[in-house]
VODO-894784 format. One line per 5 residues: number of its first residue (from 1); for each residue y, x, z of C-alpha. Coordinates in nm, 2 decimals. Example, Ala and Ser with C-alpha at 12.3 -4.5 7.8 and 13.67 -1.06 7.14 Angstrom:
BEGIN
1	-0.45:1.23:0.78 ~ -0.11:1.37:0.71
***
This chain:
BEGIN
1	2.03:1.32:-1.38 ~ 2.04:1.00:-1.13 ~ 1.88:0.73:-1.35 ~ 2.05:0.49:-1.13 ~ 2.40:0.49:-1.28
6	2.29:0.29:-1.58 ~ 2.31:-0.09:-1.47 ~ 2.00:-0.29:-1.57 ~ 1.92:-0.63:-1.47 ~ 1.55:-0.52:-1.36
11	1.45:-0.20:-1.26 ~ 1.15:-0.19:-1.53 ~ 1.43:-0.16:-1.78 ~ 1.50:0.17:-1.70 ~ 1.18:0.25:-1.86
16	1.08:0.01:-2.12 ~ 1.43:-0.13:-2.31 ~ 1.73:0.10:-2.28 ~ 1.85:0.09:-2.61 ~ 2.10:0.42:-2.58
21	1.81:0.64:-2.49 ~ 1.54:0.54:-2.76 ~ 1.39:0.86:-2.72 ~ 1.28:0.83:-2.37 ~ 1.19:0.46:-2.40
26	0.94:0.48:-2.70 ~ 0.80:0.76:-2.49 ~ 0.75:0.53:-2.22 ~ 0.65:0.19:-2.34 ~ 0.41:0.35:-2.67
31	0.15:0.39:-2.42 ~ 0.11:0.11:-2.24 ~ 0.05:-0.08:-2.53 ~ -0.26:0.08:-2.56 ~ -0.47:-0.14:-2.38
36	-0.36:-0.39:-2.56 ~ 0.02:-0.49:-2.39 ~ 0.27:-0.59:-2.65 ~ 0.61:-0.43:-2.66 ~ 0.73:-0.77:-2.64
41	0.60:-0.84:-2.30 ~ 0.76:-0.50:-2.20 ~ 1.07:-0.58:-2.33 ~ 1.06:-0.90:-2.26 ~ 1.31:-0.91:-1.95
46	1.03:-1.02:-1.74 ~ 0.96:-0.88:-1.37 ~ 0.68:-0.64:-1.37 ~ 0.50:-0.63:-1.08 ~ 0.25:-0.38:-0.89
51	-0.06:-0.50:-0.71 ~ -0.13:-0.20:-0.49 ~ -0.56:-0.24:-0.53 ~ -0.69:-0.06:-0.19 ~ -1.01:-0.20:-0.29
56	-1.30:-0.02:-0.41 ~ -1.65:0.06:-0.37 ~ -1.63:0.28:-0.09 ~ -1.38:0.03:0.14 ~ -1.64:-0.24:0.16
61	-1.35:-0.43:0.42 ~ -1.10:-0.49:0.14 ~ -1.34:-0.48:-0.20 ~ -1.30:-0.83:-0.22 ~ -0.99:-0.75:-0.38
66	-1.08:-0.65:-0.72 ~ -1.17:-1.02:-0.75 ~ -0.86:-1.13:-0.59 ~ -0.64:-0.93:-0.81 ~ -0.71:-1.14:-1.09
71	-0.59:-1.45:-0.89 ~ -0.27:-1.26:-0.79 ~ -0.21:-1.16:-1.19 ~ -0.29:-1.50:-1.27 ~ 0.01:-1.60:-1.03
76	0.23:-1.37:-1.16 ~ 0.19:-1.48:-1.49 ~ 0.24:-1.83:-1.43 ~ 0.57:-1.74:-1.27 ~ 0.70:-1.56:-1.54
81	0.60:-1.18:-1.44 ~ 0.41:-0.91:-1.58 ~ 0.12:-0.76:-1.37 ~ 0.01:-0.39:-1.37 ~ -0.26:-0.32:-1.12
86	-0.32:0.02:-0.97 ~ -0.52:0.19:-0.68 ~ -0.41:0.36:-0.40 ~ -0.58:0.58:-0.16 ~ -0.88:0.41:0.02
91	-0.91:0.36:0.40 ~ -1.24:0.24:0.51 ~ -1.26:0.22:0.89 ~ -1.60:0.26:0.90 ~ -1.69:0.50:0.65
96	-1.43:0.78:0.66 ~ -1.46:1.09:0.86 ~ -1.35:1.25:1.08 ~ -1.17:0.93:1.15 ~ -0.97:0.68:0.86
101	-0.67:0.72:1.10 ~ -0.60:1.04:0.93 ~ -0.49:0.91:0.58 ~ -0.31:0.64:0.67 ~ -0.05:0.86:0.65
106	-0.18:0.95:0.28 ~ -0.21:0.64:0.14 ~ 0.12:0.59:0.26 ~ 0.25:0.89:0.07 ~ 0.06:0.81:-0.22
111	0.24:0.45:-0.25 ~ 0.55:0.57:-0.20 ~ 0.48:0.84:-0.49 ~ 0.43:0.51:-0.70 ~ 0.64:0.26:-0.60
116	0.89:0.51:-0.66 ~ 0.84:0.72:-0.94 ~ 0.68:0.40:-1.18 ~ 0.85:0.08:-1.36 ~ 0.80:-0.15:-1.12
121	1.01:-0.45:-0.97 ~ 0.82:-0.53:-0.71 ~ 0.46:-0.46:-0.52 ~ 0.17:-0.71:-0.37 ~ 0.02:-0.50:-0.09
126	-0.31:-0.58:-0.09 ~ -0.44:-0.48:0.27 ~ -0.71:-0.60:0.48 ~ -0.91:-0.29:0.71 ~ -0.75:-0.13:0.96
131	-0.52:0.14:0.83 ~ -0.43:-0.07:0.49 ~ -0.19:-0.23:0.66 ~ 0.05:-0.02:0.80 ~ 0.05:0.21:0.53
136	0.12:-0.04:0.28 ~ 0.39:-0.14:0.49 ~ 0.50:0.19:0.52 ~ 0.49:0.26:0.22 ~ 0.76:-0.05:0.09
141	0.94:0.00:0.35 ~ 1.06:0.34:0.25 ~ 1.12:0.24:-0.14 ~ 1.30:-0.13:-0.05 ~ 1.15:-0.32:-0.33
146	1.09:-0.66:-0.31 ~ 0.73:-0.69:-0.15 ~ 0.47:-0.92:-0.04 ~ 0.19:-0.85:0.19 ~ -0.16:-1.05:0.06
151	-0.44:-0.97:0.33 ~ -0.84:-1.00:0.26 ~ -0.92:-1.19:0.53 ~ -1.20:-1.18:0.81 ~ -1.60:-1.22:0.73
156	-1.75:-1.52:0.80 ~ -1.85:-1.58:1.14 ~ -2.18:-1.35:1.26 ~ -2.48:-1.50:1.49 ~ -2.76:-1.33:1.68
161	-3.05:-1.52:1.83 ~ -2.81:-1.84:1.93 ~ -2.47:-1.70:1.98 ~ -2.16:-1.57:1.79 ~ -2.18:-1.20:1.68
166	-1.82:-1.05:1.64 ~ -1.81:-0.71:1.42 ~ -1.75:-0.41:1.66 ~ -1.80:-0.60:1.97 ~ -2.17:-0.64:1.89
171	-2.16:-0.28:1.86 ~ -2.06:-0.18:2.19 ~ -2.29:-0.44:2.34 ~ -2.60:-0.30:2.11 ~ -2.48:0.01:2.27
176	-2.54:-0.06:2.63 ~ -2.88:-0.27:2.56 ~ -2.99:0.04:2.37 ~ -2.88:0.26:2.68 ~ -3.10:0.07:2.93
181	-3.39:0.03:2.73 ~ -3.39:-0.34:2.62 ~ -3.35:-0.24:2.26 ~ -3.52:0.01:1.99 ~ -3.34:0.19:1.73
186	-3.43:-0.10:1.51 ~ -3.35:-0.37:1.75 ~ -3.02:-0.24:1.77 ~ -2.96:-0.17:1.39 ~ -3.05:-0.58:1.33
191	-2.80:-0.66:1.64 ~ -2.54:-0.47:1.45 ~ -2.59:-0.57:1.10 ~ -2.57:-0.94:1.25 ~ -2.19:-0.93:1.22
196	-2.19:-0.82:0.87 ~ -2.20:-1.18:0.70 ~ -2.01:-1.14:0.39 ~ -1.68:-1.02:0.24 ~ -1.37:-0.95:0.45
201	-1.32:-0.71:0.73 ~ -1.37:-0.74:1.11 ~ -1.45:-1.14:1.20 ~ -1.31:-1.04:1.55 ~ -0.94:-1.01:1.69
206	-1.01:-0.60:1.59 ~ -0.71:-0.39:1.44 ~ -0.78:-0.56:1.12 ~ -0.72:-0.92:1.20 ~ -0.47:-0.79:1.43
211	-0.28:-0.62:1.23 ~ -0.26:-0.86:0.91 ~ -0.15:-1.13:1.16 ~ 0.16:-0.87:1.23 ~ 0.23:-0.89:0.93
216	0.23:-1.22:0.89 ~ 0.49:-1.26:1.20 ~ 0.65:-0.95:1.07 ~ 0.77:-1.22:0.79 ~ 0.56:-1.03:0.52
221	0.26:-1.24:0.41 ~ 0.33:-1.62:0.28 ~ 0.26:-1.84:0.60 ~ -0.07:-1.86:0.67 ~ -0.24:-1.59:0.50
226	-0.36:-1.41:0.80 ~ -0.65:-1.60:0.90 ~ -0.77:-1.71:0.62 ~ -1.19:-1.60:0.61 ~ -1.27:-1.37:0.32
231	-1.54:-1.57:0.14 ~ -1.31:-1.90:0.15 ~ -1.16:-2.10:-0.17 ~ -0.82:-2.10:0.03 ~ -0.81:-1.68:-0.01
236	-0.81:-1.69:-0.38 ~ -0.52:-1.97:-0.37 ~ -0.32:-1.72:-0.16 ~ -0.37:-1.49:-0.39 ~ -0.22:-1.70:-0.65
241	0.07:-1.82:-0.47 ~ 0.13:-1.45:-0.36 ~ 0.17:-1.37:-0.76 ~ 0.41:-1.65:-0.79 ~ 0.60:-1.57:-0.53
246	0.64:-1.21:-0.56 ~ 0.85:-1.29:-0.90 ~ 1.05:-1.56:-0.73 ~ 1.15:-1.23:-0.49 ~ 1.24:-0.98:-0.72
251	1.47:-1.28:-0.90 ~ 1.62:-1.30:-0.56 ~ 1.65:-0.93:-0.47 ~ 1.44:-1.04:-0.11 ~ 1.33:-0.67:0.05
256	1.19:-0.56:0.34 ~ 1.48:-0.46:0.48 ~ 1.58:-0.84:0.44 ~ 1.28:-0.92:0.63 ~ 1.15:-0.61:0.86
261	1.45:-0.66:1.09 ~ 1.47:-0.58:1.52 ~ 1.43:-0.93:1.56 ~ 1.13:-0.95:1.32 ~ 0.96:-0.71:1.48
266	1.03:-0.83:1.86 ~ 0.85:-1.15:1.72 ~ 0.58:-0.94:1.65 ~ 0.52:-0.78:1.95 ~ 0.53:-1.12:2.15
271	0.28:-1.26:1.88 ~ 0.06:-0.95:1.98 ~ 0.03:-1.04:2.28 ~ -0.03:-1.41:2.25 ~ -0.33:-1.31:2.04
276	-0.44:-1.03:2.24 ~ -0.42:-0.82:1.94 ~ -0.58:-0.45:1.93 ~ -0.49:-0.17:2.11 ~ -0.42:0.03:1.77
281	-0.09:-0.19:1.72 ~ 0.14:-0.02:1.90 ~ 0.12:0.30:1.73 ~ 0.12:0.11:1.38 ~ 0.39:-0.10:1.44
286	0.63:0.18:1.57 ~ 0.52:0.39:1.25 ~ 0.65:0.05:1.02 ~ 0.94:0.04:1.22 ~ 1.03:0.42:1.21
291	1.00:0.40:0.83 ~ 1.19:0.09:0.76 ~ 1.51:0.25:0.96 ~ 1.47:-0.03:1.27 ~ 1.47:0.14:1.64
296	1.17:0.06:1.86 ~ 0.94:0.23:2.06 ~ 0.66:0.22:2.22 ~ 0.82:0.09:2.56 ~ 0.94:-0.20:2.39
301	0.61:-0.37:2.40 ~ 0.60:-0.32:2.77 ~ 0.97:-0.54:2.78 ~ 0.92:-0.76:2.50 ~ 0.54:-0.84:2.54
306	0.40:-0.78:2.84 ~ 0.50:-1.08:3.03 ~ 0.34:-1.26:2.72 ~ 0.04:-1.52:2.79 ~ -0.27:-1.51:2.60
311	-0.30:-1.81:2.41 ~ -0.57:-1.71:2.13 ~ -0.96:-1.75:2.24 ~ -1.10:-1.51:2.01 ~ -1.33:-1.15:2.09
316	-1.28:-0.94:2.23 ~ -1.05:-1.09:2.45 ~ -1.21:-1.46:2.41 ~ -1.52:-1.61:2.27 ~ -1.43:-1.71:1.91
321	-1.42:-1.54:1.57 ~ -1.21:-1.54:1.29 ~ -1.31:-1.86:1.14 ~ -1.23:-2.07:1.43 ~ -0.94:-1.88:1.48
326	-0.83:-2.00:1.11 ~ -0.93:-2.35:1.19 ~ -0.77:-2.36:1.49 ~ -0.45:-2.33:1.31 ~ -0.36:-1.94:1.25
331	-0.14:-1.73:1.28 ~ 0.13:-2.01:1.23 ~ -0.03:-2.21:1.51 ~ 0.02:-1.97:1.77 ~ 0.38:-1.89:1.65
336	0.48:-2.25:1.68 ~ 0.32:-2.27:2.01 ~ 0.58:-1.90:2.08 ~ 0.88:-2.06:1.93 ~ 0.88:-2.43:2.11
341	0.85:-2.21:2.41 ~ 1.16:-1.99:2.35 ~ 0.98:-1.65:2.29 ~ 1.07:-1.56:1.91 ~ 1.38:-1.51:1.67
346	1.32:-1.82:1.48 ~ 1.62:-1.75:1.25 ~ 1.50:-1.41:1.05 ~ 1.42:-1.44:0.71 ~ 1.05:-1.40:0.61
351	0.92:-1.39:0.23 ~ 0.96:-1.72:0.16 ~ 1.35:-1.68:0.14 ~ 1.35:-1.94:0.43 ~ 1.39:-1.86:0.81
356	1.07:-1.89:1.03 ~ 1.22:-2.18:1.22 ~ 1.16:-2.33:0.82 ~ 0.81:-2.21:0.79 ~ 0.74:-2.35:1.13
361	0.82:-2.65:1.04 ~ 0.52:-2.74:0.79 ~ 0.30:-2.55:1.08 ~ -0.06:-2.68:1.12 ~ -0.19:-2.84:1.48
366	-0.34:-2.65:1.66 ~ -0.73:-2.68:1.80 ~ -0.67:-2.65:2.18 ~ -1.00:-2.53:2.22 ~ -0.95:-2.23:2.01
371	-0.54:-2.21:2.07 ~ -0.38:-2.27:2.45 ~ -0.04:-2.42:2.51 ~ 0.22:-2.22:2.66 ~ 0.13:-2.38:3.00
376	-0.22:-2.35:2.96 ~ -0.32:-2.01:2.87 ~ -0.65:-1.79:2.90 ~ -0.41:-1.57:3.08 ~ -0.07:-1.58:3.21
381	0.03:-1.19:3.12 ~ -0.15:-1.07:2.83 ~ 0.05:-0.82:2.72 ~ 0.00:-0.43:2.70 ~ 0.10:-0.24:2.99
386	0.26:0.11:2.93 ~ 0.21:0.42:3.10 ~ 0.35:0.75:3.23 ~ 0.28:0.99:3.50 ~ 0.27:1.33:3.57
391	0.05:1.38:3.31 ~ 0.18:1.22:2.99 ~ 0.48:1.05:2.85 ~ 0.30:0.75:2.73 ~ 0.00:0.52:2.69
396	-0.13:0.14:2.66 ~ -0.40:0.00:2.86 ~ -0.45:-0.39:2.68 ~ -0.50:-0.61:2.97 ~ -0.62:-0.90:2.83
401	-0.97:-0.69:2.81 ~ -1.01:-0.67:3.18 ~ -1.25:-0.91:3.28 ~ -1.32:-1.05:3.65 ~ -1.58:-0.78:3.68
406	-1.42:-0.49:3.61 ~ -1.11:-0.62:3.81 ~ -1.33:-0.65:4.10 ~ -1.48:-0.33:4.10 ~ -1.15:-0.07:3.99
411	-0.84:-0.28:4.09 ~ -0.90:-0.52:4.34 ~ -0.89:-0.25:4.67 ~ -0.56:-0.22:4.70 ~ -0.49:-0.50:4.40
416	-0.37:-0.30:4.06 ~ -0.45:0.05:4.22 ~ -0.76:0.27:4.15 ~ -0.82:0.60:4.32 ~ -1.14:0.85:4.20
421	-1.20:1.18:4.06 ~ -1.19:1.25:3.67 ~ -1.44:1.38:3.45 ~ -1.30:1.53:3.18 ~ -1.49:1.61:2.83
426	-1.39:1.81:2.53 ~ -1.45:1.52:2.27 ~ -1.71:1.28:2.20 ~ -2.00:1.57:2.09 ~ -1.96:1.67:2.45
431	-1.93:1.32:2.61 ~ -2.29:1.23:2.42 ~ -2.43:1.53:2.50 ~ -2.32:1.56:2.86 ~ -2.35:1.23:2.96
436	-2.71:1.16:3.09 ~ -2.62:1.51:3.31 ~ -2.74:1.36:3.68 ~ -2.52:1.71:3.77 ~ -2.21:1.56:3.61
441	-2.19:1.31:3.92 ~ -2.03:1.02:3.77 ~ -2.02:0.69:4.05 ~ -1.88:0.41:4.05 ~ -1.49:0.59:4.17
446	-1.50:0.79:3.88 ~ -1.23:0.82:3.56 ~ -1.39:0.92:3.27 ~ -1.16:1.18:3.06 ~ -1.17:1.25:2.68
451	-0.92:1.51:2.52 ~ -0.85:1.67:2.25 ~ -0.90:1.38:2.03 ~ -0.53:1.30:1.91 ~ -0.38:1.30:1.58
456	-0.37:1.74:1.60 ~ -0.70:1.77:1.80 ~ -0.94:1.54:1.63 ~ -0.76:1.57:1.36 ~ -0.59:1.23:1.36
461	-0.67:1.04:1.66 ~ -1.05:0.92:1.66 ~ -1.17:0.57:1.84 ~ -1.37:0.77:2.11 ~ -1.17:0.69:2.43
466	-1.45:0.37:2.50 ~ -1.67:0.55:2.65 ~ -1.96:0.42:2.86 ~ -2.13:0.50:3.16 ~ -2.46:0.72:3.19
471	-2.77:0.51:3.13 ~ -2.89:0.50:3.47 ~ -2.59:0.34:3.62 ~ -2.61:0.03:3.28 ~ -2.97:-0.03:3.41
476	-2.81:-0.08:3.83 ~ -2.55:-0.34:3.68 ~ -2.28:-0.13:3.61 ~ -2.20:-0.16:3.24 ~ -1.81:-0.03:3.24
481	-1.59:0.27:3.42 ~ -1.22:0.40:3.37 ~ -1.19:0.56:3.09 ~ -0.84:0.73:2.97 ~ -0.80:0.98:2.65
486	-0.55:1.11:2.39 ~ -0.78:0.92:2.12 ~ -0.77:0.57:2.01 ~ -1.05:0.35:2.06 ~ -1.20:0.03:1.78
491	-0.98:-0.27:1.86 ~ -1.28:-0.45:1.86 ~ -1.38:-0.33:2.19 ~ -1.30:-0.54:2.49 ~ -1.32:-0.21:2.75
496	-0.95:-0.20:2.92 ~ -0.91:0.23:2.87 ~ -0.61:0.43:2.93 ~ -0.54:0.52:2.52 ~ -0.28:0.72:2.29
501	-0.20:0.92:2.56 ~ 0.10:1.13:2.44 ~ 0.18:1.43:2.39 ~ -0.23:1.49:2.36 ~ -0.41:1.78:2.53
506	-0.45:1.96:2.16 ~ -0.04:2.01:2.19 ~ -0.03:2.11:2.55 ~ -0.01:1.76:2.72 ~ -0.13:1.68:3.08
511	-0.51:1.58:2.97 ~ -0.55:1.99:2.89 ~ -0.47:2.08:3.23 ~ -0.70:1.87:3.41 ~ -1.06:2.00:3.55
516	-1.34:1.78:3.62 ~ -1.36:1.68:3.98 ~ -0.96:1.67:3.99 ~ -0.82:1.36:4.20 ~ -0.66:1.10:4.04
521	-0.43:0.79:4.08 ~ -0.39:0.49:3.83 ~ -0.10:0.21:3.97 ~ -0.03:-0.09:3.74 ~ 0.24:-0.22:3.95
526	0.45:0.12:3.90 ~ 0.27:0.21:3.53 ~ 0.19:0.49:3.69 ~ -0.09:0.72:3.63 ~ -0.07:1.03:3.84
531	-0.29:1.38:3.86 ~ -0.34:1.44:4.27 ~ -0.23:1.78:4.24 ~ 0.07:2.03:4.34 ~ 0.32:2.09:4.15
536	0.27:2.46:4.20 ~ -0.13:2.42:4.10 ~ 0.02:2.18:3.77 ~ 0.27:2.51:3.70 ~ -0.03:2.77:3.73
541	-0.27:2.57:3.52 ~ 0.02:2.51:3.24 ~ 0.06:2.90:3.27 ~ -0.27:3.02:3.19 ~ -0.31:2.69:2.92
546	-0.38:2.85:2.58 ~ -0.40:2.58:2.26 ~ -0.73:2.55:2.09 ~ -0.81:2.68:1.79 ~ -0.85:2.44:1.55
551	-1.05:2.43:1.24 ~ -0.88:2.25:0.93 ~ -1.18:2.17:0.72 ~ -0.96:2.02:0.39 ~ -0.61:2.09:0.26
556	-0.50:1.76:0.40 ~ -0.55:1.84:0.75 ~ -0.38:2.12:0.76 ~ -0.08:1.98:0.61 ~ -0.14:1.66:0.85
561	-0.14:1.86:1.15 ~ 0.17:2.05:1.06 ~ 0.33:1.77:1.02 ~ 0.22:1.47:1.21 ~ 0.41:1.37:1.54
566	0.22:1.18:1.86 ~ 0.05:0.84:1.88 ~ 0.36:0.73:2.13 ~ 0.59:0.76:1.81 ~ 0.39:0.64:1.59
571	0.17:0.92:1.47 ~ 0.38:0.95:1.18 ~ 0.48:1.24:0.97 ~ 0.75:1.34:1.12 ~ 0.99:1.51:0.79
576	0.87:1.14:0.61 ~ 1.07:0.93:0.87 ~ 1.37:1.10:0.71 ~ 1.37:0.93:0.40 ~ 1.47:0.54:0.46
581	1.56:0.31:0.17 ~ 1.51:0.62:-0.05 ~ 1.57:0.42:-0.39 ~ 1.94:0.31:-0.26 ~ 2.05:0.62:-0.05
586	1.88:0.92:-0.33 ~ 1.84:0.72:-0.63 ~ 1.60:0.70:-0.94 ~ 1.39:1.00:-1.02 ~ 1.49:1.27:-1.35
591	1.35:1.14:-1.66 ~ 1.02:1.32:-1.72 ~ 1.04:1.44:-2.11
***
């Protein structure tokens, strides 16, 4: 019943040419002919190749690949392959509720279902917002065909009355102009819509651009696909050089796990920080990790990256946007700049069958304005600090956000230390309707709390932890406090929060047992964040802690939250990180007639 014992030179043949089971391969081939494929393209010996299409009219971030598709088939033609395009589950940042965080973890499934159970020889992953990413990556990580990452690209760069306007950061700015009364509902819908210019998905250094830069350094996108803007000639020649190259990889048998190694993804981490990448990365990059059988945690990009400098000038961290970052030499750039100083594995394999110190090689110059050197940075230690306490296992808190203002005012008296009492709200409906409260109390030593908002409680972890202070306080000057939750927040945002706090309150972690006027102590010398309480009031309040009762408003949920572990191991579900090169170690699927 194992359909691997046969030996065929391509996996496709299993299906379309085995000529002692005619039965089962006239069932198979007869209908895809027809749309109008010949039987002698399917028998023809040639790779067929899947273009996993997570475009559509409802991801606006990655639609842009419908057109490219025809680019990448055009590639794989030319090399000698045979393309068959399908659709996986959409993830739109923007547009899904409760949050898209929750089916990145279904898409994931859903690839797998297809890379697995169809004729197929290898896979472009076409990715681009957010969430695309890892689950693509997920996904071909856990089947082990050959695979090759092509990314959508950023939007052109946004402008509002005389200056740059990144997508998401504008947001959050819109936010606090709206909050003090210098904007109306429609002011602050035209600041918004300023960074929408055109195809592609976040123009800033948000989890998209992050994240298809990781993958990139991961060793999984051709060299210098990353950066490359949206609406640009150069995306639609990476998509054909993608199709070429994916055929050139299943000739050569070159899989993720030839790629995806521990070394790979140390050089990830340490590219992370150089670009002061989002704060949605560590959980993602864990969750690849996990899937592709490689040991690493989320206390690895405190030891590998931490010490990092920030080299990239790009929002939220910089001033840029994605096209300069693209001019000023990319992904590639920044790695070169990594590797001359000693920082990355430059002998791992990436998808051009050539080790990075190769790639590197034909690496562009970079512009120093929009690029640092080594020496030179924006900031000497960029990197994400991780942290634990008596209230939680882990979280990240991304440095390279904390501007001189905020370091002024929180961590300046004693240096790295803040002291204040939390307040502590139920979610983000309470937080906006609770806010304004003059009774609430919230000053200028105060820790604003948000539970319940991980991947059980929200259900899968929401971008709510940014949260800003009470309009009265934007007006006096004051346009940022603490904030710490169990949530994620937009990697666009350049607040510096306490996030991915694991285990979350909706489980029974520390954020449940906290009360709203309780003491509290943040140290990033000792990553240390520490409720000021006894350990006998801690044991009472875990005693009388009951879990909340939680709605599941679709099948999915249910099944997510019965499954899915915490953000600090990658908010993955937890029975799928069982099955690891599942092609090799549990074979081909039964025929299905």
């Amino acid at each position: 019943m194992d359909q691997t014992k046969k030996h065929f030179r391509l996996r496709s043949q299993r299906w379309f040419d085995d000529p002692e089971d005619p039965g089962m391969t006239a069932l198979y081939i007869e209908r895809f002919l027809n749309f109008g494929m010949t039987r002698g393209e399917l028998q023809s010996g040639k790779p067929i190749i899947g273009i996993a299409q997570t475009g559509s009219d409802i991801a606006p971030c990655n639609r842009h690949h419908l057109a490219l598709a025809e680019r990448v088939k055009a590639g794989i033609r030319d090399a000698g392959g045979i393309p068959l395009e399908f659709p996986i589950h959409p993830i739109q940042e923007t547009g899904k509720r409760p949050t898209a965080a929750l089916d990145r973890n279904l898409a994931y499934l859903s690839l797998v279902e297809i890379l697995h159970g169809y004729p197929l020889d290898g896979v472009v992953l076409t990715t681009g917002c957010d969430k695309t990413t890892p689950a693509c990556l997920m996904g071909a990580a856990t089947v082990n065909i050959p695979a090759l990452v092509l990314s959508g690209g950023p939007m052109l760069d946004g402008h509002w009355k005389g200056r740059l306007s990144g997508s998401g950061t504008i947001v959050w700015e819109a936010r606090k102009q709206l909050a003090a009364g210098e904007i109306n509902y429609d002011g602050f819908m035209q600041m918004v819509a300023s960074s929408a210019t055109s195809v592609g998905h976040c123009n800033t250094m948000g989890t998209a651009l992050s994240m298809n830069s990781l993958a990139e350094a991961l060793g999984m996108s051709l060299p210098g696909c990353a950066a490359i803007p949206a609406a640009y000639r150069e995306r639609g020649q990476m998509a054909h050089a993608t199709g070429m190259r994916i055929v050139d990889m299943v000739k050569e048998n070159l899989r993720p796990s030839d790629i995806m190694t521990r070394e790979a993804f140390e050089n990830t981490i340490v590219l992370a920080s150089a670009i002061g990448a989002s704060s949605n990365c560590p959980p993602h990059l864990v969750a690849i990790a996990r899937h592709m059988g490689v040991e690493l945690t989320t206390e690895d990009w405190q030891t590998i990256g931490a010490d990092i400098p920030l080299l990239v000038d790009c929002q939220p961290a910089g001033r840029f946007l994605g096209e300069m970052f693209y001019r000023g030499g990319g992904v590639q750039a920044v790695m070169k700049e990594l590797a001359e100083a000693g920082k990355l594995h430059t002998t791992v394999r990436t998808v051009t069958g050539k080790t990075l110190a190769e790639d590197l090689a034909l690496a562009p110059l970079p512009d120093r304005e929009v690029i640092r050197p080594y020496e030179k940075p924006l900031l000497e230690q960029a990197g994400f600090v991780v942290l634990s306490g008596n209230l939680f296992d882990s979280a990240v808190m991304k440095v390279s956000v904390i501007d001189a203002d905020f370091r002024k005012r929180f961590l300046s008296d004693p240096e790295d230390i803040f002291e204040g009492k939390v307040i502590v709200f139920e979610g983000p409906e309470d937080y906006h309707d609770r806010i304004e409260d003059p009774d609430l109390g919230v000053d200028d030593h105060t820790v604003l709390v948000i539970r319940n908002c991980g991947p059980v409680g929200y259900p899968g972890s929401a971008e709510v932890v940014n949260m800003q202070p009470p309009g009265a306080m934007i007006k006096a000057g004051l346009h940022s406090l603490p904030t710490m939750g169990d949530g994620r927040q937009s990697g666009t945002s350049a607040s510096p929060s306490i996030l991915n706090v694991s285990p979350e309150a909706a489980v029974g972690g520390g954020l449940a047992l906290m009360n709203s006027g309780d003491r509290i102590r943040i140290n990033l010398k000792t990553r240390k964040v520490d409720l000021l309480i006894s350990e006998e009031e801690m044991a009472a309040r875990r005693a009388a802690w009951t879990p909340p009762k939680l709605l599941n408003k679709t099948p999915w949920e249910e099944i997510y939250r019965s499954m899915v572990g915490q953000l600090g191991t990658g908010g993955c579900l937890e029975p799928a990180t069982l099955y690891l090169n599942i092609l090799e170690t549990r074979g081909e699927s039964r025929h299905n007639h």
